[in-house]
C-alpha positions as CSV (number, residue, x, y, z in Angstrom):
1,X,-20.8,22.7,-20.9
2,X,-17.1,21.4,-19.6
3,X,-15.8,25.0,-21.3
4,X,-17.9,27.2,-19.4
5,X,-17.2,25.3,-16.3
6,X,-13.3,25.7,-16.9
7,X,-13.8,29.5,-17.7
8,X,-15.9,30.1,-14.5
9,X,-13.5,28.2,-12.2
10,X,-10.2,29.7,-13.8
11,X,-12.2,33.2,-13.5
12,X,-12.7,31.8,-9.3
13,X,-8.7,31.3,-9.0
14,X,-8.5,34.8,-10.6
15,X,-10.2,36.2,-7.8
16,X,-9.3,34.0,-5.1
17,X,-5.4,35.1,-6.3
18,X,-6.6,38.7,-6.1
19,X,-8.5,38.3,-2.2
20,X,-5.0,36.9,-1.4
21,X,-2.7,39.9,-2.5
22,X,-5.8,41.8,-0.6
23,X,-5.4,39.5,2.6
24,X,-1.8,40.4,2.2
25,X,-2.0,43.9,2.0
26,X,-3.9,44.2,4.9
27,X,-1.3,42.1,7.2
28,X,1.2,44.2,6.3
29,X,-1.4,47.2,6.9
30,X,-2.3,45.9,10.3
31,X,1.4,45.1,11.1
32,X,2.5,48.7,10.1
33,X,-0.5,50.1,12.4
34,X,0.4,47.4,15.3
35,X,4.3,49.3,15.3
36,X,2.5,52.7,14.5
37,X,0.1,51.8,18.0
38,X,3.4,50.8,20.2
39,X,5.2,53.9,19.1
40,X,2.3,55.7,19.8
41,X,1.7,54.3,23.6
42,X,5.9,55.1,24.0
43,X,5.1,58.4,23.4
44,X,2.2,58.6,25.3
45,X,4.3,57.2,28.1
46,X,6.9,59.3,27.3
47,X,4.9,62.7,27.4
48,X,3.4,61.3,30.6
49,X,6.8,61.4,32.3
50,X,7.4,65.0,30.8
51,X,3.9,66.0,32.2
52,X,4.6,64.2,35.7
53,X,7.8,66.3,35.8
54,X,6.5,69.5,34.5
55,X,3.4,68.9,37.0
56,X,6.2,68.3,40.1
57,X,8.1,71.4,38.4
58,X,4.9,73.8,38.3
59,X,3.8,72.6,42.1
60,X,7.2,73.5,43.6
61,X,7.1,76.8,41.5
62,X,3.7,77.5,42.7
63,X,4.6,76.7,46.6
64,X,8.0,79.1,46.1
65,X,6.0,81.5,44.3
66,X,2.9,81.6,46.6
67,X,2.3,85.4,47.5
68,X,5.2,86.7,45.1
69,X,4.8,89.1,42.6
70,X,5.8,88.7,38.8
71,X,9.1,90.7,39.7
72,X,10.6,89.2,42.5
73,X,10.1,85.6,40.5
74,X,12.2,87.5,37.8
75,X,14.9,88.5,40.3
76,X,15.0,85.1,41.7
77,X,15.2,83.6,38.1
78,X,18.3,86.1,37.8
79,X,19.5,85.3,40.8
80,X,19.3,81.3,39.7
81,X,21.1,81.9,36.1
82,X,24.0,84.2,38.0
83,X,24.3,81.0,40.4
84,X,24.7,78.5,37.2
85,X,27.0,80.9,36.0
86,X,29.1,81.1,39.2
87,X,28.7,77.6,39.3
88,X,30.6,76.6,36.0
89,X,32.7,79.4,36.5
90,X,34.1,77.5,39.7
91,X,33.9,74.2,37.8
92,X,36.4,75.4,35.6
93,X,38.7,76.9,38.0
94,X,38.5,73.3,40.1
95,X,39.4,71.4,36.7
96,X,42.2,73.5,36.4
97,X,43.4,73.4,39.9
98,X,43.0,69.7,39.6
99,X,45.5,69.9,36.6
100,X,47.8,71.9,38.2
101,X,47.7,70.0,41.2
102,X,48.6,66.8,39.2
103,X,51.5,69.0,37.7
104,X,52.7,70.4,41.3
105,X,52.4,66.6,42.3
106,X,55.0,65.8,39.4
107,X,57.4,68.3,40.4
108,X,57.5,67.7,44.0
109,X,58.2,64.2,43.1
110,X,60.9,65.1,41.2
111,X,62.3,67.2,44.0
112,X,61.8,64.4,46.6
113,X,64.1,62.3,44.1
114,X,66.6,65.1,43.9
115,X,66.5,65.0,47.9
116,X,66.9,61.8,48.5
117,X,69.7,62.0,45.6
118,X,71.0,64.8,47.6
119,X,71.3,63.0,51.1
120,X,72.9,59.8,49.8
121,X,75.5,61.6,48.4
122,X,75.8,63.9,51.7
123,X,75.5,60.6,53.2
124,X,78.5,59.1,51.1
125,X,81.0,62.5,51.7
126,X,79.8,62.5,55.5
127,X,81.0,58.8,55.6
128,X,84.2,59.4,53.1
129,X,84.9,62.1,55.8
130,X,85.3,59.8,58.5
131,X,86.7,57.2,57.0
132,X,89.7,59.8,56.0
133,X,89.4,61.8,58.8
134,X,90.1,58.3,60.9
135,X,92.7,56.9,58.4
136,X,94.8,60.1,59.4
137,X,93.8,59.5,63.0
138,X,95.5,56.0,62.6
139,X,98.4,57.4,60.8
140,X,99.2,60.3,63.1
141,X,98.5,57.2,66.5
142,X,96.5,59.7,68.1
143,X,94.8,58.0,71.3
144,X,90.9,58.4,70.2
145,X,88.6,59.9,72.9
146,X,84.8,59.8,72.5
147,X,82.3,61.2,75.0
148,X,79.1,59.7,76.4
149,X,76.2,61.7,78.3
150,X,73.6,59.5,80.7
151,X,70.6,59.9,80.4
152,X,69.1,62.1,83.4
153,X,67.4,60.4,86.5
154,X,65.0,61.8,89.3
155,X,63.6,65.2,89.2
156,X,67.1,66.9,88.6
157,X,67.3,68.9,85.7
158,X,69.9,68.2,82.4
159,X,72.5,70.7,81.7
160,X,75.1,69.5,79.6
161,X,74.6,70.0,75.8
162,X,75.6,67.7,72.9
163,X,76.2,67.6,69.3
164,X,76.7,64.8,67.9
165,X,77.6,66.5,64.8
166,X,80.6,67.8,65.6
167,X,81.2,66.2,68.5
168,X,81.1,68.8,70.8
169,X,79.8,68.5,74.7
170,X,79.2,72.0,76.5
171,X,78.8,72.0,80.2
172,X,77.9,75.0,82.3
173,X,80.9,75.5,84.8
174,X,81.4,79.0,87.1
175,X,78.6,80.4,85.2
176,X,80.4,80.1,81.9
177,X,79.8,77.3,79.7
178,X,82.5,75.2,78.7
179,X,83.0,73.4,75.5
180,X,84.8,71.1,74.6
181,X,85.0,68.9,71.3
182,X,85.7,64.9,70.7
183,X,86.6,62.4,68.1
184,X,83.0,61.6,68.5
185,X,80.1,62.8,71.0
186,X,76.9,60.3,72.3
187,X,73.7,62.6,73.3
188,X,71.4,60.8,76.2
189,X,69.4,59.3,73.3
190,X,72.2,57.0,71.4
191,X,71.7,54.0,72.1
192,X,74.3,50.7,72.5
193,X,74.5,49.8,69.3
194,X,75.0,52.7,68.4
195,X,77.9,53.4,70.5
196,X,79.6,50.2,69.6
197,X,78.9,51.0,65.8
198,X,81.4,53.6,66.6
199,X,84.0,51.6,68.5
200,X,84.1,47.9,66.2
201,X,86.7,48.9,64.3
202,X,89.4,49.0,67.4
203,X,87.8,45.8,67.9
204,X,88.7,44.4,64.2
205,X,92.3,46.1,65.0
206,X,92.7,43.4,67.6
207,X,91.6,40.6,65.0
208,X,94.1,42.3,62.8
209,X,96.9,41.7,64.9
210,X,97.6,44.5,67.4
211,X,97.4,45.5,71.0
212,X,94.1,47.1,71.7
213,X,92.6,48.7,74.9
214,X,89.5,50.7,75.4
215,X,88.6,52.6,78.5
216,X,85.1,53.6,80.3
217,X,86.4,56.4,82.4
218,X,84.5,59.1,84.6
219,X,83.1,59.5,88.1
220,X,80.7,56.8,89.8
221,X,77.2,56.6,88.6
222,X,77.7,58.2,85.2
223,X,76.9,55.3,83.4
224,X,80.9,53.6,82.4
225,X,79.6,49.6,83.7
226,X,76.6,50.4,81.3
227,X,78.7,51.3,78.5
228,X,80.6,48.1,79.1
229,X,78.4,45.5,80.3
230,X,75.3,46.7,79.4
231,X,71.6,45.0,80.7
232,X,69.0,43.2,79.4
233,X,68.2,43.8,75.9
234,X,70.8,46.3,75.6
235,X,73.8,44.9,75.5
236,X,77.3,46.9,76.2
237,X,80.4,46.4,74.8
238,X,82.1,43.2,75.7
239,X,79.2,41.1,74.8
240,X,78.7,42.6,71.5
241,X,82.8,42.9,70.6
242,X,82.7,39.0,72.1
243,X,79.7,38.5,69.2
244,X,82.0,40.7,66.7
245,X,85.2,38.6,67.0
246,X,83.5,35.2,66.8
247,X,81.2,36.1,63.7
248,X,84.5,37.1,61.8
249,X,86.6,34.2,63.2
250,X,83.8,32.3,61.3
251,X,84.1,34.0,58.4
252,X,87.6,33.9,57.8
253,X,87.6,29.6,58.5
254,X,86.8,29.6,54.4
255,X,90.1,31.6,53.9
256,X,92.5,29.1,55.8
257,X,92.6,30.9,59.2
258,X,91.9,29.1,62.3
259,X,91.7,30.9,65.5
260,X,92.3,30.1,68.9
261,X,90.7,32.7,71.7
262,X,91.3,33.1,75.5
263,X,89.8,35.6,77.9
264,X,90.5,36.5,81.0
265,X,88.6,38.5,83.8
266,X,90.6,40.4,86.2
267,X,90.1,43.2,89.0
268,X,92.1,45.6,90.2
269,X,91.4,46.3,94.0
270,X,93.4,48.6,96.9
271,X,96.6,47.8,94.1
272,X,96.2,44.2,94.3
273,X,95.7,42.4,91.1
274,X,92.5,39.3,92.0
275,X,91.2,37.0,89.0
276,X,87.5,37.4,89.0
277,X,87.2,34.2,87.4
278,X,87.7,32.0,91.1
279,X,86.4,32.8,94.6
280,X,88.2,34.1,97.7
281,X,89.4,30.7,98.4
282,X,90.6,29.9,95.4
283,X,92.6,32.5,95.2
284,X,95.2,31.8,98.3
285,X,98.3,30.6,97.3
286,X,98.4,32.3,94.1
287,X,100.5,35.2,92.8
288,X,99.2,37.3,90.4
289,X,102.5,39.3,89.1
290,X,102.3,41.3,86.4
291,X,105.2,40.2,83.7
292,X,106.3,41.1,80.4
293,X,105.3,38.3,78.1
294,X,105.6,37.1,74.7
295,X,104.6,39.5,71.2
296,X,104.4,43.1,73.4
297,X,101.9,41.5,75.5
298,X,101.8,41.7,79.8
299,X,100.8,38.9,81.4
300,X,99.6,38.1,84.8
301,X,100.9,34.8,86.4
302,X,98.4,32.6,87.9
303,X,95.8,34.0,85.9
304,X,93.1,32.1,84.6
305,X,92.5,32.1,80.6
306,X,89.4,30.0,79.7
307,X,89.0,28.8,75.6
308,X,85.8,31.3,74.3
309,X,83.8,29.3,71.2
310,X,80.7,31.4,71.6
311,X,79.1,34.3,73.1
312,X,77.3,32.5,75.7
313,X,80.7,31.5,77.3
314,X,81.4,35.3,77.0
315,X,78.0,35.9,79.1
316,X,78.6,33.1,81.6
317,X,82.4,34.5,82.5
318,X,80.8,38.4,82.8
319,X,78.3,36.8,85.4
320,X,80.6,34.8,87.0
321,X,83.2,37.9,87.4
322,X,79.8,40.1,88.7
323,X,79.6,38.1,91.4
324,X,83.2,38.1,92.8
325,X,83.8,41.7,91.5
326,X,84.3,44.3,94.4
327,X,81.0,46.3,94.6
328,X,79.4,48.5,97.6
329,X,77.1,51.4,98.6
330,X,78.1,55.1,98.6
331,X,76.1,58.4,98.8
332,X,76.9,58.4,95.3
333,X,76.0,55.8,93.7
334,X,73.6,52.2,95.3
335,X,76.4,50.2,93.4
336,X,79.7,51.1,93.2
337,X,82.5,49.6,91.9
338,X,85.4,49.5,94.3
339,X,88.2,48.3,91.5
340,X,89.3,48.8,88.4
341,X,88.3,45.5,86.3
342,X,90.1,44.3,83.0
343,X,88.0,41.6,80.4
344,X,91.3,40.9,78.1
345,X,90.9,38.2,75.3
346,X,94.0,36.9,73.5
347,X,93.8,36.2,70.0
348,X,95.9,33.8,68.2
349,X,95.2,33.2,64.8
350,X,97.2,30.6,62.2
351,X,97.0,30.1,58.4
352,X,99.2,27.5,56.4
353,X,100.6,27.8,53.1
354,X,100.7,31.4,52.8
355,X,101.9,33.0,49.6
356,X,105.5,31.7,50.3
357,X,104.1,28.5,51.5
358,X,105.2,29.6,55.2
359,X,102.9,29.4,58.4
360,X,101.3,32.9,59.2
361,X,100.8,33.3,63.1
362,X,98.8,36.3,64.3
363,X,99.0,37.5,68.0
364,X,96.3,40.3,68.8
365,X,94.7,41.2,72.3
366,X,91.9,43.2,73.4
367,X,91.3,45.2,77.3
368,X,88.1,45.9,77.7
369,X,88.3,48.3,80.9
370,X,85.6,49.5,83.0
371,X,87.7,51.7,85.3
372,X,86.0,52.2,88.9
373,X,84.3,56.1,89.3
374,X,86.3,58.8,90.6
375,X,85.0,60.6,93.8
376,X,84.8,63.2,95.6
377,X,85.1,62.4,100.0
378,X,82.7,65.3,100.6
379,X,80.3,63.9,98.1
380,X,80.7,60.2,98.9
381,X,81.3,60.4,102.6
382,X,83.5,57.4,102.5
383,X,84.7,55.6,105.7
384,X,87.0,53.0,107.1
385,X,87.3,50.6,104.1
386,X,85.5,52.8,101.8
387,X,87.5,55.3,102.3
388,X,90.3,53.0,101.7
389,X,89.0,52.5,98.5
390,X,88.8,55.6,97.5
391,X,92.1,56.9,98.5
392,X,93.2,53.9,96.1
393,X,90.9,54.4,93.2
394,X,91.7,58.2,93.4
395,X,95.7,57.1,93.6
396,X,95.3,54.7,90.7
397,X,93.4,57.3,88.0
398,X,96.3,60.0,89.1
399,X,98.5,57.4,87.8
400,X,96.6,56.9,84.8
401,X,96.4,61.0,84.6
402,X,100.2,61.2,84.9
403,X,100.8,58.6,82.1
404,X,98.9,60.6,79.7
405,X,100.3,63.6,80.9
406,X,103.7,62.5,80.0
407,X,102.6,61.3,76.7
408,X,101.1,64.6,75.9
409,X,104.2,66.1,76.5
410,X,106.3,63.5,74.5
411,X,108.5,62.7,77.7
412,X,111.4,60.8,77.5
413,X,110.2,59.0,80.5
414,X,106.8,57.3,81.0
415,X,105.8,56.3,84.4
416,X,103.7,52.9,83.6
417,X,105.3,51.5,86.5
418,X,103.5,53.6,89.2
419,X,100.0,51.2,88.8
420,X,99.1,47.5,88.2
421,X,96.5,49.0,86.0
422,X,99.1,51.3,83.6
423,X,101.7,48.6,83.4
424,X,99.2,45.8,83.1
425,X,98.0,48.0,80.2
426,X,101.5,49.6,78.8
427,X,102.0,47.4,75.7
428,X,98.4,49.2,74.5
429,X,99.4,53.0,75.9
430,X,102.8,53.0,74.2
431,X,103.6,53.2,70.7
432,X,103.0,49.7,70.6
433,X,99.3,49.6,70.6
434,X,96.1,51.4,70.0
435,X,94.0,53.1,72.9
436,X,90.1,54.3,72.8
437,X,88.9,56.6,76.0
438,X,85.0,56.9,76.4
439,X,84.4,59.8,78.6
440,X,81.4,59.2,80.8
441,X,79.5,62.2,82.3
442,X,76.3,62.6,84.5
443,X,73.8,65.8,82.7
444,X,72.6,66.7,86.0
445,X,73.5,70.1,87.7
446,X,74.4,68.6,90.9
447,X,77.4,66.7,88.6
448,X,78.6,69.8,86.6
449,X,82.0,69.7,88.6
450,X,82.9,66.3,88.3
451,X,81.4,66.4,84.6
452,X,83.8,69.6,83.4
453,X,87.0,67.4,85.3
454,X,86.3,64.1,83.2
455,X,85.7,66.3,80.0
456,X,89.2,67.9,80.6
457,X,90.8,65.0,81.4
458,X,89.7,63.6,78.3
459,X,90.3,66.8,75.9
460,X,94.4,66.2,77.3
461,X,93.8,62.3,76.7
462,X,92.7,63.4,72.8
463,X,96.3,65.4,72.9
464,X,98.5,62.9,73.4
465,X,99.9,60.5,70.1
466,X,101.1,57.3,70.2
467,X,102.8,56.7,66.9
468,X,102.3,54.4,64.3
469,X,101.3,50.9,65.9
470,X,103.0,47.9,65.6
471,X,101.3,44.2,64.1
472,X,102.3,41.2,65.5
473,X,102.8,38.5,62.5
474,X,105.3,35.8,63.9
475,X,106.3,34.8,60.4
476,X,108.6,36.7,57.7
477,X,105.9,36.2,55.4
478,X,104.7,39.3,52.9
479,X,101.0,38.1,53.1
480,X,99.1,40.3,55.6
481,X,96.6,39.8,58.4
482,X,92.9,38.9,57.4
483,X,90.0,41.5,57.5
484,X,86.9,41.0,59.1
485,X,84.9,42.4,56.0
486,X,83.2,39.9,54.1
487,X,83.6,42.3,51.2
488,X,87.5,42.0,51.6
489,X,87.8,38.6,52.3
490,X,86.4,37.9,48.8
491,X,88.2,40.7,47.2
492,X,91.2,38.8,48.8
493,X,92.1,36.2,50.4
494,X,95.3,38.2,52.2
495,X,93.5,41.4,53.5
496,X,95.5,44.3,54.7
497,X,95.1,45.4,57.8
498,X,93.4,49.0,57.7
499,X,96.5,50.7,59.3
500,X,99.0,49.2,56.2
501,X,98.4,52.4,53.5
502,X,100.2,53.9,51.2
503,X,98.8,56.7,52.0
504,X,101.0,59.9,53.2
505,X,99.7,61.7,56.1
506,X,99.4,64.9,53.3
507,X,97.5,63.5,51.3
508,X,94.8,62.0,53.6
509,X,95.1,65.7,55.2
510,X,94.5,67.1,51.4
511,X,91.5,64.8,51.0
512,X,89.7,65.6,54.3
513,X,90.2,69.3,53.3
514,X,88.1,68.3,49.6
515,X,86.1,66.9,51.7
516,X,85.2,68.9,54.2
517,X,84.7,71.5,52.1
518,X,82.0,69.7,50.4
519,X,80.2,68.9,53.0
520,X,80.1,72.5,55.0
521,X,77.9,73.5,51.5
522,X,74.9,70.9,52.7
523,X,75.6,70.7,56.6
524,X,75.3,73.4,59.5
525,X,78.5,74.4,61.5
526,X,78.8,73.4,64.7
527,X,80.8,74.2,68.3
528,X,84.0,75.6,66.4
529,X,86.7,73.8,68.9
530,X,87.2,73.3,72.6
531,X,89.2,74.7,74.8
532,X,92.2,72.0,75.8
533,X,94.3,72.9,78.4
534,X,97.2,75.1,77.6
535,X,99.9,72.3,78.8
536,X,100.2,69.2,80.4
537,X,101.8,70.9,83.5
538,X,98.0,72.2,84.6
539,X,97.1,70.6,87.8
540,X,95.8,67.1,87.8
541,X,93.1,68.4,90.6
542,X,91.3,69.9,87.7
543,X,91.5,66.2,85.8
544,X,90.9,63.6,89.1
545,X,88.0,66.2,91.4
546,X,88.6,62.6,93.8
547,X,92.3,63.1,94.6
548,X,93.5,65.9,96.9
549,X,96.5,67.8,96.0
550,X,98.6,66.7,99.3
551,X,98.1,63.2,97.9
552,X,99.4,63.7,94.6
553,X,103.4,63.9,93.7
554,X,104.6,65.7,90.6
555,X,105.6,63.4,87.5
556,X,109.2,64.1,87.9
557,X,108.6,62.3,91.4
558,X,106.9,59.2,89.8
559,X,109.3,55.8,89.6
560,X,112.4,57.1,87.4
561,X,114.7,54.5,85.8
562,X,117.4,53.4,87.7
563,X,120.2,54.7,85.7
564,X,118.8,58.1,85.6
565,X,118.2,58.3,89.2
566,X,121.2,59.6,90.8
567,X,121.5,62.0,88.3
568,X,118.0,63.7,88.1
569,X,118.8,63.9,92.2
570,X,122.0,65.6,91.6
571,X,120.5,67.5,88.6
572,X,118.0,69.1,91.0
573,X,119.7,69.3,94.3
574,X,120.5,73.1,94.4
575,X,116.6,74.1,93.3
576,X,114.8,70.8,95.8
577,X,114.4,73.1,98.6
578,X,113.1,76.3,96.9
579,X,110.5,73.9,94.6
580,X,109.8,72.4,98.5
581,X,108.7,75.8,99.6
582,X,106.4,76.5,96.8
583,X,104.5,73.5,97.1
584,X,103.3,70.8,94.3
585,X,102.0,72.7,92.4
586,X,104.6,74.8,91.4
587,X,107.0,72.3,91.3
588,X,105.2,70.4,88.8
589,X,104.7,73.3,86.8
590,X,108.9,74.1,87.1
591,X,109.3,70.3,86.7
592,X,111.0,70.3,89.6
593,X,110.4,67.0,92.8
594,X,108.7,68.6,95.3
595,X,109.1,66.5,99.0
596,X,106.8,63.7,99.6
597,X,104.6,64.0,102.2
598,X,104.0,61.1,104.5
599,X,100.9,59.0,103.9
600,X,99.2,59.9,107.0
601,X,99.0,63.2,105.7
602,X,97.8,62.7,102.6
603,X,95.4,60.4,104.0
604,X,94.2,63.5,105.9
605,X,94.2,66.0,103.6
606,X,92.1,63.6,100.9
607,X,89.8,63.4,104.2
């Protein structure tokens, strides 16, 4: 019946429901045995590994331990855990090292910061030193003297010492060294910048206003055309004050100055004054006399003065002179110059509406002097004109000796007068101007002599003060020349020139004392002074080794004023004869004329 039928199919669903939670139960069964499986064949695959390793692990032990008893695998085991040990044990000490390398790193940085600290502010005092040390230098109108050493050349050894510390140059002389110390000394290895960094500020005296001359002195060959003309690529002193002067005549244009410049090129040769700047033929006619011109200046008449707007007309006038300059062989030197040559530029500088509306006019000047070599007849073996030359050159740097001398000495007389090249020069060698002397010596043994003469003549040259020297502003206006520092022109536009301090001698003297001081804490001592000679009255043999003592007349000799003439003469009458008798020497050491001697004889007696 339809009831049964209903019972037996809801009795099928019954058991179809329970066959599904069965079917169920056994997907999840057969799931949890599929992950059971794969877990299984990781470890499998895992233990295979293990046994691969152990297997590789049990075949090296088994070739190390083939033959070897039970013990000695023990002691080897031992031996292997003592390694481990040693092994960390050294790790450890390398991770400390590391950190106290890292810690050692941190303090030696801190130390190179406290060096570096250190030498900018030894730096600093070094620099305050000199800057004091040549603000009292200016103040007292001392004559500045540095000292240069060429390098050595050939297979001849180097004997002179430098430091360029202190300044001090030592040369072996009569198998005793002698010393002697400068404003400033230059070793073989400074180079021409480094020179010139040195001497710019003279130059920027000049721009400022005053009379300024700077002298390569010493005997041929030791490097003084160098020093002042320089080569290729290393450029001497002319061209780079010529690049000084034009940058800063730039620079001031935005302050109201305008600037007119003029340089000149002249030689002196045998006494004779001949522009450099025209050819033989050019030059007939003209006179070249040496006058006193306008502002403390010396002028030459006849002289050419060409405009200079840039360096390269600077460079085309120094070739130009080359070629007419007075140049020929000696024993001594391939090229020497024969004359005394003078590059001289004339500054002129203007500004309008100053601070009392009033025209400011500035007159400076700058000599630039390459003064020919002194020498020695038996060195140079000089003959017929040569020779001539050299009697002159010799003659001339006697003059130049006795000018200095007599500055040294504070006499009331000064005998400018006795060369073209001193009274060309006199406006810058009296109290008037400033002076520089670069001493140039040869290192070689062979030069020793003539070196140790150059060095004295410059430790007298150092001696010798000028005073105070004098500006030349054409206008009663209060404002003041303008600086060539960029860094004062736009602190002001009216820069003062360096020289215009309050400051008292005293207390620049105090300061460079503090200073000083300071400094000798952080930097060695050097040569403690030279030797200068005891009095100008020493021999000028010892100063010019060229010039013979026959040849030579004392100062009191030289060209006297008029006025004082007839009396010096009567003065030293009765004593003429007896000073006569003891010969030049002695007279100029009793300042007493000795006789002149004819100039065939001193012609000789230089021979």
């Amino acid at each position: 019946s339809l009831a049964e039928e209903q019972a037996k199919l809801a009795k099928a669903g019954s058991q179809l429901a329970d066959q599904g939670v069965e079917l169920d139960t056994c997907k999840a069964e057969l799931s949890e045995a599929s992950a059971t499986l794969e877990k299984t064949q990781l470890e499998r695959e895992a233990v295979s590994e293990k046994l691969a390793v152990v297997e590789a692990e049990y075949r090296t032990f088994k070739a190390v331990s083939n033959g070897k008893s039970s013990a000695e695998l023990a002691d080897q085991l031992n031996k292997l855990v003592e390694l481990e040990g040693d092994r960390a044990s050294q790790l450890a000490k390398l991770q400390a090292a590391e950190g106290s390398a890292e810690a050692s790193k941190s303090f030696v940085a801190s130390l190179r910061e406290q060096v570096v600290d250190l030498k900018q502010k030894v730096a600093k005092a070094d620099a305050l030193r000199r800057k004091l040390h040549n603000e009292l230098q200016e103040l007292k109108g001392n004559i500045r003297v540095f000292a240069r050493v060429r390098p050595g050349g050939g297979e001849e050894r180097s004997v002179v010492a430098v430091d360029d510390e202190v300044g001090s140059v030592v040369v072996p002389h009569n198998n005793a060294p002698a010393a002697f110390k400068f404003d400033r000394a230059f070793s073989p290895r400074a180079t021409q910048e480094e020179v010139f960094d040195e001497v710019s500020n003279f130059v920027q005296s000049a721009l400022d206003g005053f009379n300024v001359s700077l002298f390569a002195y010493g005997q041929t060959g030791s490097g003084k055309t160098h020093t002042m003309f320089g080569g290729e690529g290393c450029e001497g002193i002319i061209p780079r004050a010529m690049t000084q002067i034009l940058e800063a005549v730039q620079g001031q244009a935005d302050h109201g100055w305008a600037y007119v410049l003029e340089a000149s090129f002249l030689e002196v040769y045998n006494e004779a004054v001949r522009d450099l700047l025209c050819g033989q033929e050019e030059r007939e006619g003209k006179k070249y006399i040496i006058v006193a011109g306008e502002n403390g200046r010396h002028d030459v008449t006849d002289l050419i003065a060409r405009p200079v707007c840039s360096v390269e007309d600077v460079r085309a006038m120094m070739l130009e002179a080359q070629k007419n300059k007075a140049t020929a062989k000696t024993d001594m030197n391939e090229q020497s110059s024969r004359s005394h040559t003078v590059f001289s530029m004339r500054i002129t500088g203007t500004r309008s509406g100053g601070a009392h509306g009033q025209e400011q006019r500035l007159h400076g000047s700058l000599h630039l002097v390459d003064l020919a070599g002194s020498e020695r007849l038996q060195k140079s073996h000089a003959e017929g004109q040569r020779l001539k030359e050299t009697q002159s050159i010799n003659k001339s740097l006697s003059a130049l000796t006795d000018v200095f001398v007599a500055l040294s000495k504070k006499a009331a007389h000064v005998p400018y007068r006795n060369s073209k090249l001193t009274f060309l020069l006199q406006p810058c060698l009296s109290g008037d101007g400033k002076a520089l002397v670069i001493a140039n010596i040869s290192p070689v043994e062979s030069s020793a002599h003539e070196s140790v003469c150059t060095l004295r003549f410059a430790s007298m040259v150092s001696s010798c003060e000028l005073g105070k020297a004098t500006k030349h502003i054409s206008t009663g206006a209060t404002t003041d020349a303008p600086a060539a520092s960029s860094d004062a022109a736009a602190a002001a536009t009216e820069a003062p020139s360096t020289l215009e301090r309050s400051d008292s001698m005293e207390s620049v003297a105090s300061n460079i004392s503090s200073v000083t001081a300071c400094s000798s804490a952080t930097a060695a001592s050097g040569v403690s002074g030279a030797p200068r000679p005891a009095s100008a009255a020493s021999s000028r043999a010892s100063l010019i080794p060229g010039a013979s003592a026959a040849s030579r007349r004392p100062l009191s000799t030289r060209t006297d004023p008029a006025a004082n003439k007839k009396n010096t003469r009567e003065s030293l009458a009765p004593a003429a004869a007896a000073a006569g008798k003891a010969g030049p020497a002695t007279a100029l050491k009793s300042g007493i004329p000795a006789p002149r001697t004819s100039l065939v004889a001193r012609a000789g007696a230089a021979k």
